[in-house]
DSSP file (Angstrom, degrees, kcal/mol; ACC not computed):
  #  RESIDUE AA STRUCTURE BP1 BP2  ACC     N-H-->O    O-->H-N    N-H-->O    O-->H-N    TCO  KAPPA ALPHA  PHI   PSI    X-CA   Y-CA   Z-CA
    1    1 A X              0   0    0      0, 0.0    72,-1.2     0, 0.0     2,-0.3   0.000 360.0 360.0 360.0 126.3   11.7    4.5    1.0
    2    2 A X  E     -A   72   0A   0     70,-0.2     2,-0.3    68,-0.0    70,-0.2  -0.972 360.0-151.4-152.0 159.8    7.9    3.8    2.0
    3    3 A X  E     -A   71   0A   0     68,-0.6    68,-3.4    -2,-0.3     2,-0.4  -0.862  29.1-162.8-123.5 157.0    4.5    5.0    1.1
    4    4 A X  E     -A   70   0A   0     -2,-0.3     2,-0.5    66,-0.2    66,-0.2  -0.919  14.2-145.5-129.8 139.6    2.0    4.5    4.4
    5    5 A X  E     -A   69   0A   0     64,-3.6    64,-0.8    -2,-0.4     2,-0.2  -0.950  20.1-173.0-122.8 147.5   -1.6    4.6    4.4
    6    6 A X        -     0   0    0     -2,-0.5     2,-0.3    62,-0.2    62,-0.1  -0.482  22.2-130.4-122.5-171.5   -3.2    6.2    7.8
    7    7 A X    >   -     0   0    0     -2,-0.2     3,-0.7    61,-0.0    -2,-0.0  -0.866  22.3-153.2-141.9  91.4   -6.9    6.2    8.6
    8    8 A X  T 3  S+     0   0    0     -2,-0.3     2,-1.7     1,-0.2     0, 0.0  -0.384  81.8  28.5 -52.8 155.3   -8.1    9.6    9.6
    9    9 A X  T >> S+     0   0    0      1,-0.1     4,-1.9     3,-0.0     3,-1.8   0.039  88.5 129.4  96.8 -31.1  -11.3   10.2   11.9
   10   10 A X  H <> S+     0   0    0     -2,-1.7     4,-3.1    -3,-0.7     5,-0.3   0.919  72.6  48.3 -15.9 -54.5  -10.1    6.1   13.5
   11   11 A X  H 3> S+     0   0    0      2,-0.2     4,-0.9     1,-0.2    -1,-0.2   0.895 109.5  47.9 -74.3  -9.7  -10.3    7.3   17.0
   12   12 A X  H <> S+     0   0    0     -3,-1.8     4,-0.5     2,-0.2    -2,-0.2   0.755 115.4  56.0 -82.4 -48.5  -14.0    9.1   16.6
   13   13 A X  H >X S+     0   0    0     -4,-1.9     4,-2.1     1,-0.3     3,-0.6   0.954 111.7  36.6 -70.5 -37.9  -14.8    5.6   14.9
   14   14 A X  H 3< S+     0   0    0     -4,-3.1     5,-0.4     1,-0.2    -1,-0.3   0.733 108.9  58.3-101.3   0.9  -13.7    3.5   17.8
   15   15 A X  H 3< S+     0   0    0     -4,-0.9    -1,-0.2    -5,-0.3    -2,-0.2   0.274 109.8  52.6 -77.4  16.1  -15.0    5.6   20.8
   16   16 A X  H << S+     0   0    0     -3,-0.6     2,-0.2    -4,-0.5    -2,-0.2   0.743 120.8  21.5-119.6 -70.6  -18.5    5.1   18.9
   17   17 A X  S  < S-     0   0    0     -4,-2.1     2,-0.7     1,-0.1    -1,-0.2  -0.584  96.7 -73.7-112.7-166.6  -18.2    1.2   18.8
   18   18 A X    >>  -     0   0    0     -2,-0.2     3,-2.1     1,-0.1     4,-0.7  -0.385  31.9-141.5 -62.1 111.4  -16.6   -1.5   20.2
   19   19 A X  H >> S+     0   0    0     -2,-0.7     3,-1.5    -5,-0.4     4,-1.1   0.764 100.5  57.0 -52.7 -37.6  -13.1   -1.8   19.4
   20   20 A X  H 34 S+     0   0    0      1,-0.3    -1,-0.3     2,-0.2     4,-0.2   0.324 105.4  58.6 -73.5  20.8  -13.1   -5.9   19.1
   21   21 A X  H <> S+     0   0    0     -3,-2.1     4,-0.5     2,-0.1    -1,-0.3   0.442 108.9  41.6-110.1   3.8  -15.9   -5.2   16.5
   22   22 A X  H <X S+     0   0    0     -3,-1.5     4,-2.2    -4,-0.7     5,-0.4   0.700  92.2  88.4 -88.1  -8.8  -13.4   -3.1   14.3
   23   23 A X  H  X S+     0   0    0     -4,-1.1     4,-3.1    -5,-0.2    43,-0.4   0.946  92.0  35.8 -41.5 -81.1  -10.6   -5.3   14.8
   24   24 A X  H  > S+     0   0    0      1,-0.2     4,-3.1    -4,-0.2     5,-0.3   0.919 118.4  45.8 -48.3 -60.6  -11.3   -7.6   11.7
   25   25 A X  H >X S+     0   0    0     -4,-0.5     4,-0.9     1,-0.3     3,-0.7   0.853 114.3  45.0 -42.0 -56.1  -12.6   -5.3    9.2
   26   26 A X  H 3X S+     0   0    0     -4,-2.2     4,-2.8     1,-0.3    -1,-0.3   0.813 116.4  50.2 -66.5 -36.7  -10.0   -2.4    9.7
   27   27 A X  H 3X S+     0   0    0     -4,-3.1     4,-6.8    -5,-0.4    -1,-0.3   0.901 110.7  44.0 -69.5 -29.5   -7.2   -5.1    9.7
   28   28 A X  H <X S+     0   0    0     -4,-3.1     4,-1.1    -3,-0.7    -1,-0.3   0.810 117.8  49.9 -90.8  -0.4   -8.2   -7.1    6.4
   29   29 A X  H >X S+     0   0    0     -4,-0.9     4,-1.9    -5,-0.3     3,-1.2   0.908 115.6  42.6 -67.9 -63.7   -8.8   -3.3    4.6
   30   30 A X  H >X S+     0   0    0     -4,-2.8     4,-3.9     1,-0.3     3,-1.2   0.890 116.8  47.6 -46.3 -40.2   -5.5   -2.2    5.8
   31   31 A X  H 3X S+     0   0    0     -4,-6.8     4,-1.7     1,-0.3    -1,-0.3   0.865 120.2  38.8 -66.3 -20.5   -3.7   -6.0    4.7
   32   32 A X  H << S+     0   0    0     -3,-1.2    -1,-0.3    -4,-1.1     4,-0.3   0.344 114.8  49.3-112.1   7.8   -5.3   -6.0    1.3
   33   33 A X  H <X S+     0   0    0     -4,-1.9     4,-0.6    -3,-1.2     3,-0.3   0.773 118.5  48.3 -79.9 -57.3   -4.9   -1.9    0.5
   34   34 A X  H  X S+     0   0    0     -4,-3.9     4,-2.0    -5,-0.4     3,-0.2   0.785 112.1  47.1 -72.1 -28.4   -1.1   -2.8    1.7
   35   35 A X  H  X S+     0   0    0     -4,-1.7     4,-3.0    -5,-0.3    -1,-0.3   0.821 112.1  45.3 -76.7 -32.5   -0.8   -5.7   -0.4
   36   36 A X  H  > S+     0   0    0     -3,-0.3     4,-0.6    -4,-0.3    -2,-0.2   0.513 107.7  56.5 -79.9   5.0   -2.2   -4.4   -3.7
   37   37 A X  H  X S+     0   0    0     -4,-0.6     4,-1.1    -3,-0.2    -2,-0.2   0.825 113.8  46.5 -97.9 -30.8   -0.1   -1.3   -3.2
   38   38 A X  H  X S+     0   0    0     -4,-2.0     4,-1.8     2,-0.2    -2,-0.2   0.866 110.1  52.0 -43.5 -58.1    3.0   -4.2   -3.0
   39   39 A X  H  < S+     0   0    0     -4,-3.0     4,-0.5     1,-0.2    -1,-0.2   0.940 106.8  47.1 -34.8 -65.5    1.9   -5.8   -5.7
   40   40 A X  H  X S+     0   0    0     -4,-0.6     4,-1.0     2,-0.3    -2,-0.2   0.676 114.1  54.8 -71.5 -35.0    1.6   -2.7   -8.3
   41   41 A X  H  X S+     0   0    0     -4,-1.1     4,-3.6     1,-0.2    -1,-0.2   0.947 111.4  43.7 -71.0 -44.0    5.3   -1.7   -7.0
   42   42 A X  H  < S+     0   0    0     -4,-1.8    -2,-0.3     1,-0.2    -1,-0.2   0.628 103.6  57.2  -9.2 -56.7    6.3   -4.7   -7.8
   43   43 A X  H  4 S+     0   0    0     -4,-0.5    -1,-0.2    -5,-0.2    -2,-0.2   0.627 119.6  35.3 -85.9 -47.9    4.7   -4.8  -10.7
   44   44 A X  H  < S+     0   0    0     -4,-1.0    -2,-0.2    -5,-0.1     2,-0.2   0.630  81.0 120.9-100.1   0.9    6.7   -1.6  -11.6
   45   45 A X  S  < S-     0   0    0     -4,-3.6     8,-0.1     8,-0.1    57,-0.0  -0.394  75.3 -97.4 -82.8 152.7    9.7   -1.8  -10.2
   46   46 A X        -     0   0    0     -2,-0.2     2,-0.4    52,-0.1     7,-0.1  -0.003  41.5-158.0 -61.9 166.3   13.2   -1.7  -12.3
   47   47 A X        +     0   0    0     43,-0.1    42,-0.4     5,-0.1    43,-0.2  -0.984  42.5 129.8-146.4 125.9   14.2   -5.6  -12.8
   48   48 A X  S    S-     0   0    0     -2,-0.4    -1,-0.1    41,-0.1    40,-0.0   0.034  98.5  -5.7-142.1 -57.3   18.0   -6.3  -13.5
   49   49 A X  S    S-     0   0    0      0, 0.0    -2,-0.1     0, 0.0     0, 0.0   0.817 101.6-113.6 -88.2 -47.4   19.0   -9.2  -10.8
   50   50 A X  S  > S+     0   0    0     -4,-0.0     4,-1.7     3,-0.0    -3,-0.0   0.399  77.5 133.2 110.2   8.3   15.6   -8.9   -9.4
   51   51 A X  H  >  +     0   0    0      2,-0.2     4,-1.2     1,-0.2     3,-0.1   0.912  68.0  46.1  -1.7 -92.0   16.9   -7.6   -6.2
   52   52 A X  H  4 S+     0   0    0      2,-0.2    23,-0.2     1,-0.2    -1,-0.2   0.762 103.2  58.3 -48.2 -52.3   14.9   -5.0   -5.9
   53   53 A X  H >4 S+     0   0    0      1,-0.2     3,-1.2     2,-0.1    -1,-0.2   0.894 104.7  57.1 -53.8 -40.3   11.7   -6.5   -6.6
   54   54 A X  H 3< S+     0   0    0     -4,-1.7    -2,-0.2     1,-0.3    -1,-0.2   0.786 102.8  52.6 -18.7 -66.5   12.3   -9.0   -3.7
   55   55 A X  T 3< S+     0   0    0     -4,-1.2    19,-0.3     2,-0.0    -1,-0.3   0.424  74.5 109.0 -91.9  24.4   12.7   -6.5   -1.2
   56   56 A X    <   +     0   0    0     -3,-1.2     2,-0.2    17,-0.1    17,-0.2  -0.668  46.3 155.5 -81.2 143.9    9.6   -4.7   -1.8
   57   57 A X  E     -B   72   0A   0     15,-1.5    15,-3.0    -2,-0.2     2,-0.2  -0.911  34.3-142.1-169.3 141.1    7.5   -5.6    1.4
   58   58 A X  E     -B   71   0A   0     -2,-0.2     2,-0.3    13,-0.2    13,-0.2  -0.580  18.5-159.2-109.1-161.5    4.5   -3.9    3.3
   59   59 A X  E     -B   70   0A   0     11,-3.2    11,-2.0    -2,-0.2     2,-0.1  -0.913  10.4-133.7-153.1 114.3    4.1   -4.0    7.4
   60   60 A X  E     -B   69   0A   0     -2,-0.3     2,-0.6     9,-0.2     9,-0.2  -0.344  24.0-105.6 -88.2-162.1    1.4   -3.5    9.3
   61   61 A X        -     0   0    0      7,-1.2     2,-0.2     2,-0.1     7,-0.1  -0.870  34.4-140.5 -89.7 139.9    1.0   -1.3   12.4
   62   62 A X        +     0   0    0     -2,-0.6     2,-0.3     4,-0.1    -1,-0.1  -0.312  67.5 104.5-135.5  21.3    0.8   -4.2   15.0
   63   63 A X  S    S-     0   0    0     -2,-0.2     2,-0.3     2,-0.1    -2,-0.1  -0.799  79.7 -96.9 -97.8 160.9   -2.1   -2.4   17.2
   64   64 A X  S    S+     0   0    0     -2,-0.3     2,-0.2     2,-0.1   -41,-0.1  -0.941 110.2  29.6-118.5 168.7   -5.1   -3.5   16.9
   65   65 A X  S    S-     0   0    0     -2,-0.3     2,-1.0   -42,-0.2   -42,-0.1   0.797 111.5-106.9 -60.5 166.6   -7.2   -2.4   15.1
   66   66 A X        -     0   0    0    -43,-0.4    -2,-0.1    -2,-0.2    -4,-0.1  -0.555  29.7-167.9 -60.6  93.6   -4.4   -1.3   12.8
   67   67 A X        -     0   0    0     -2,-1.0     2,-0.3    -7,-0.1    -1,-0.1   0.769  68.9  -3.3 -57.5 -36.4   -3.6    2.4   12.6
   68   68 A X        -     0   0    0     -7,-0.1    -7,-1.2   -62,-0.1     2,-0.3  -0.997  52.6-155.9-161.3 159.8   -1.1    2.4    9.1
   69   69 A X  E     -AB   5  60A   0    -64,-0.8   -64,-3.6    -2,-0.3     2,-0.3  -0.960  16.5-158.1-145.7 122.6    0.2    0.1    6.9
   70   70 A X  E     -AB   4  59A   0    -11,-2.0   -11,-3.2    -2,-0.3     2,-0.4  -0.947  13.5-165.3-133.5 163.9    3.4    0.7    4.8
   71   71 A X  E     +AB   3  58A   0    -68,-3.4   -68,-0.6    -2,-0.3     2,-0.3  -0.879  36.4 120.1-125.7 145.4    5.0   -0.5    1.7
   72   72 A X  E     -AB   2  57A   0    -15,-3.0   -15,-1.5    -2,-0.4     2,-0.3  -0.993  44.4-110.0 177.9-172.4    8.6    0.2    1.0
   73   73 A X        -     0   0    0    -72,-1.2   -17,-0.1    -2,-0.3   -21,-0.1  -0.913   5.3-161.7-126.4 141.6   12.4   -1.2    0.3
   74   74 A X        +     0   0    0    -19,-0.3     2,-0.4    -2,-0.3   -18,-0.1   0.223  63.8 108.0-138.4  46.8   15.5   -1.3    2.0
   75   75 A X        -     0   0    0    -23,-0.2    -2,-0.1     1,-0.1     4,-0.1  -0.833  66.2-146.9 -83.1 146.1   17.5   -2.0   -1.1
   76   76 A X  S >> S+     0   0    0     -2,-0.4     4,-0.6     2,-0.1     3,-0.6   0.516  92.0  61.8 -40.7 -36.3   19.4    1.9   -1.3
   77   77 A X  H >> S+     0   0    0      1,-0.3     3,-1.7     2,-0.2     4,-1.4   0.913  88.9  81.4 -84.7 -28.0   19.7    2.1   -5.2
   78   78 A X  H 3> S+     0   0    0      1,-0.3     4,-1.6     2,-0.2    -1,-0.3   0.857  91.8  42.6 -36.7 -29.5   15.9    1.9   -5.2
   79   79 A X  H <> S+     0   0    0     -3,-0.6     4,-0.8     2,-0.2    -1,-0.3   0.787 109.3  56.9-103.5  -9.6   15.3    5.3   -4.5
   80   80 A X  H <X S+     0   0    0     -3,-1.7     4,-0.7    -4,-0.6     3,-0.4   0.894 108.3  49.8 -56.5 -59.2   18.1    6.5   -7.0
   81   81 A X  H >< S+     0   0    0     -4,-1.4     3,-1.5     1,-0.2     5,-0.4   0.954 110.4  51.3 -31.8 -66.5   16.1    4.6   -9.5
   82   82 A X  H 3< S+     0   0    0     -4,-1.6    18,-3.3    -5,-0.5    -1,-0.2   0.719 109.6  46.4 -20.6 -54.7   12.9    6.5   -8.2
   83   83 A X  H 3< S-     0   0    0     -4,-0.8    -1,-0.2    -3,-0.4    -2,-0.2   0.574 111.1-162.1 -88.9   3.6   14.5   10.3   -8.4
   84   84 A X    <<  +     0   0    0     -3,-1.5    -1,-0.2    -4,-0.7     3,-0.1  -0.513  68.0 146.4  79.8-165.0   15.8    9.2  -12.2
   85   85 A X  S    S+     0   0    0      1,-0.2    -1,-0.1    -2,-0.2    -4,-0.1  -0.419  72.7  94.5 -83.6  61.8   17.8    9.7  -14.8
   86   86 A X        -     0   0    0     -5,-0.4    12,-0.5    -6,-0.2     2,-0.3  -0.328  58.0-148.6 -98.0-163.8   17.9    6.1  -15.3
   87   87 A X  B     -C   97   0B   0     10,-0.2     2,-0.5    11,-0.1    10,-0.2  -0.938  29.5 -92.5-151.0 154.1   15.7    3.7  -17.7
   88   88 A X  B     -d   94   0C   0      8,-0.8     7,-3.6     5,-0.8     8,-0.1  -0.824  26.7-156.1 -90.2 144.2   14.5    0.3  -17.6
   89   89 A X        +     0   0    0     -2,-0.5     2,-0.2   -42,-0.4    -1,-0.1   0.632  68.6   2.9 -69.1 -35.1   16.8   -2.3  -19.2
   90   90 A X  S    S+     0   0    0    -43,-0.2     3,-0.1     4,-0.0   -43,-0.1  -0.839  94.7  29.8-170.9 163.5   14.4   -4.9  -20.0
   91   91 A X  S >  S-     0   0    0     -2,-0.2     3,-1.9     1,-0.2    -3,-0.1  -0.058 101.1 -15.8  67.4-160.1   10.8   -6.0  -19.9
   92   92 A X  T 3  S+     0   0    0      1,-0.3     2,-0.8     0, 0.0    -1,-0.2   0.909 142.8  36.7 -20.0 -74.0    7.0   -3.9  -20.1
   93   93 A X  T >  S+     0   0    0     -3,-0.1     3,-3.0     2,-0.1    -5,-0.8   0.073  82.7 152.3 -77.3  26.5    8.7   -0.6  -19.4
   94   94 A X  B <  S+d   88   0C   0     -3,-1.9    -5,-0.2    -2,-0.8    -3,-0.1  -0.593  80.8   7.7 -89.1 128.8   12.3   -1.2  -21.4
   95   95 A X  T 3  S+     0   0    0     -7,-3.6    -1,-0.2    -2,-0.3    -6,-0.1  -0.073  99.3 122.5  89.3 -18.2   13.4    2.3  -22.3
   96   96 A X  S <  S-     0   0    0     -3,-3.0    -8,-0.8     1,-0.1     2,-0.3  -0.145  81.8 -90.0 -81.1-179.5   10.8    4.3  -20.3
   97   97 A X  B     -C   87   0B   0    -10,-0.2   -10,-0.2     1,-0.1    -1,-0.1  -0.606  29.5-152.8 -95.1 131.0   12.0    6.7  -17.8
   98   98 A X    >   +     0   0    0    -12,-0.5     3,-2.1    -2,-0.3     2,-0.6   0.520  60.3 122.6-107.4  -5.8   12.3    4.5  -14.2
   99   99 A X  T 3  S+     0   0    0      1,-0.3   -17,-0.2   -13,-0.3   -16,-0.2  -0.335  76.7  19.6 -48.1  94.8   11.7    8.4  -12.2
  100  100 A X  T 3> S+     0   0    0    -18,-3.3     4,-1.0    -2,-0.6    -1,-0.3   0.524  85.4 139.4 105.4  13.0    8.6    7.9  -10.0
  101  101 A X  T <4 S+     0   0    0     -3,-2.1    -2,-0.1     2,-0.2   -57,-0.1   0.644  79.4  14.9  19.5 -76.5    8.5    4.2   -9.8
  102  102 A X  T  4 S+     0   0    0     -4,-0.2    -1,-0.1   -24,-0.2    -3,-0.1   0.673 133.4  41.3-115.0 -58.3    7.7    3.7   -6.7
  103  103 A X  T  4 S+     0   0    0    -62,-0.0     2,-0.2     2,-0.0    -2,-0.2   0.362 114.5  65.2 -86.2  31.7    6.5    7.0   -5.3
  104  104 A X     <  +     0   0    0     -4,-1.0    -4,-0.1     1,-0.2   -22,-0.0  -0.785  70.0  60.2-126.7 168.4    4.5    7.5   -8.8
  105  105 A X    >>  +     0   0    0     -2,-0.2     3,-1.3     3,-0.1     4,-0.7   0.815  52.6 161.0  97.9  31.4    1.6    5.7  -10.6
  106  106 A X  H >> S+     0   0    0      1,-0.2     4,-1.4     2,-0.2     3,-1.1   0.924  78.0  53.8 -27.2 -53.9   -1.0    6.4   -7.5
  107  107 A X  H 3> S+     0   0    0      1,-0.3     4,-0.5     2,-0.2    -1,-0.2   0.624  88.0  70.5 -76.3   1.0   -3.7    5.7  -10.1
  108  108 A X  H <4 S+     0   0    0     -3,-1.3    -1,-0.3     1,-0.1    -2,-0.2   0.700 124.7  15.6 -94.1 -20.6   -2.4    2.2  -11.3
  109  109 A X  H XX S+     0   0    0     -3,-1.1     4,-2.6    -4,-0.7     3,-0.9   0.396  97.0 105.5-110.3   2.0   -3.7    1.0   -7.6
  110  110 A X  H 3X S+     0   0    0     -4,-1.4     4,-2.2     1,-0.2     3,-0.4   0.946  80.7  41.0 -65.2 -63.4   -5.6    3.8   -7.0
  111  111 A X  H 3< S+     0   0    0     -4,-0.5    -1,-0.2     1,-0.2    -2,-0.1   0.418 109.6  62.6-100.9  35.1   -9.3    1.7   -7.7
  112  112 A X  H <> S+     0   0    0     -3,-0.9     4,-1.8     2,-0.1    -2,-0.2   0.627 101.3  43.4 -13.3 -71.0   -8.0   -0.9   -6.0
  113  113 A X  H  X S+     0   0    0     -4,-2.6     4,-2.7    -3,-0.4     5,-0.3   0.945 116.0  60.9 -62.3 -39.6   -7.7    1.1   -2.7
  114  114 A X  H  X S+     0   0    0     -4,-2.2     4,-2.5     2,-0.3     5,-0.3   0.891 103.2  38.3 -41.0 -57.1  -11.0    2.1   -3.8
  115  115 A X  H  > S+     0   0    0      1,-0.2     4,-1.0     2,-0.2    -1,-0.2   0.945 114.0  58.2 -88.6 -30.7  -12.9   -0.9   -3.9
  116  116 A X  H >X S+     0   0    0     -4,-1.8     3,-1.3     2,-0.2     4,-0.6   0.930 108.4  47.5  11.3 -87.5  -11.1   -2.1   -0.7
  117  117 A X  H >X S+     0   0    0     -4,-2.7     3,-2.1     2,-0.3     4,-2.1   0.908 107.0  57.3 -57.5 -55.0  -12.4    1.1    1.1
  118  118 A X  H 3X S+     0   0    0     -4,-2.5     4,-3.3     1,-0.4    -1,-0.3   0.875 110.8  41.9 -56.2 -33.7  -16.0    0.6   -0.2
  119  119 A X  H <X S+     0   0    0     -3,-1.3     4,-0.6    -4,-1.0    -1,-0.4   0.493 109.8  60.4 -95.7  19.2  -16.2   -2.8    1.3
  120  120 A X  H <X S+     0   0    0     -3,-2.1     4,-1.2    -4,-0.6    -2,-0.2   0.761 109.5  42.3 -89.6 -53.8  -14.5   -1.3    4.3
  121  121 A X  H  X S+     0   0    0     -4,-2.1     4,-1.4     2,-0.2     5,-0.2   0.880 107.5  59.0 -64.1 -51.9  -17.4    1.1    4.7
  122  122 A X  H >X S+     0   0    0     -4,-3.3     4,-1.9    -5,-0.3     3,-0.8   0.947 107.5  47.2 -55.2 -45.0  -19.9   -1.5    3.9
  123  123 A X  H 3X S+     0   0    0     -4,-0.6     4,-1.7     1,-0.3    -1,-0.2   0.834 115.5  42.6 -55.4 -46.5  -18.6   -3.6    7.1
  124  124 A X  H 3X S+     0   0    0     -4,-1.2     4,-1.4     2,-0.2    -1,-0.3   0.651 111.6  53.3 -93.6 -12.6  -18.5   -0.7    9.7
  125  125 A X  H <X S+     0   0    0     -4,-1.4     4,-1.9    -3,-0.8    -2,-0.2   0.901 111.1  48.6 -88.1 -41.6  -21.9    0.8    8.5
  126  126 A X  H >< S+     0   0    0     -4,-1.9     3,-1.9    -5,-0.2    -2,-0.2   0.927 117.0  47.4 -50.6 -80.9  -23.5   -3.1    9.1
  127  127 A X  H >< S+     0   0    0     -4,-1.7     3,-9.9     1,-0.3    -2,-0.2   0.752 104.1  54.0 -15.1 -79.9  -21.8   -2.8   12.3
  128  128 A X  H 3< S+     0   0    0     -4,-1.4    -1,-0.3     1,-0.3    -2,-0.2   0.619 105.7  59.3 -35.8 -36.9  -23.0    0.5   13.1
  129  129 A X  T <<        0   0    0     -3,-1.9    -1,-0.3    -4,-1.9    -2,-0.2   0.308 360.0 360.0 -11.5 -39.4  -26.5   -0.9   12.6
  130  130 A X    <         0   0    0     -3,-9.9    -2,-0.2    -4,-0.2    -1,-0.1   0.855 360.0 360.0 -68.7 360.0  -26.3   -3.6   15.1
């Protein structure tokens, strides 16, 4: 179970500059989009042993610059949790419906990615500049 973030319109962006000056930027958007989207699952994910939370981890794409970044599990019940009918047992969310978990709640990281992206833009436009 993963969600990935991609970068459209990347290959237009680096036949226009120099790939070693996209390197940094593109890598620390992607590590810190991928890490706050880990965090927030985290952050939502069902808790009984604590299991689950553990194995949430993102990866990036290991070109550089970096093409996609995913976040995801590779405990099994996690995506059983995900499609429902289950509940959480305990904590914030104890009672609520645990159905969309992980591949729900876009908008609980959503201006995050946002503000990420903005300074993403600011960096390649200085560039673009030189």
């Amino acid at each position: 179970m993963t969600l990935e973030v991609k970068i459209e319109g990347l290959d237009e962006l680096i036949a226009k500059l120099k790939p070693e000056q996209l390197q940094q930027p593109i890598f620390e958007f992607m590590r810190d989009a991928a890490s706050a989207v880990e965090e927030a699952k985290k952050e939502r994910s069902p808790v009984d042993t604590g299991r689950l939370r553990a194995s949430i981890q993102h990866e990036l794409d290991s070109t550089q610059p970096p093409a996609w970044a995913q976040v995801g599990t590779n405990v099994e019940y996690g995506a059983d949790l995900d499609a429902g009918p289950y509940h959480y047992r305990a904590g914030p969310f104890a009672g609520t419906p645990t159905a969309g978990w992980f591949t729900g709640y876009v908008a609980e990281w959503r201006a995050k990615y946002d503000e990420y992206l903005a300074r993403l833009k600011e960096k390649l436009a200085a560039l673009w500049q030189r």
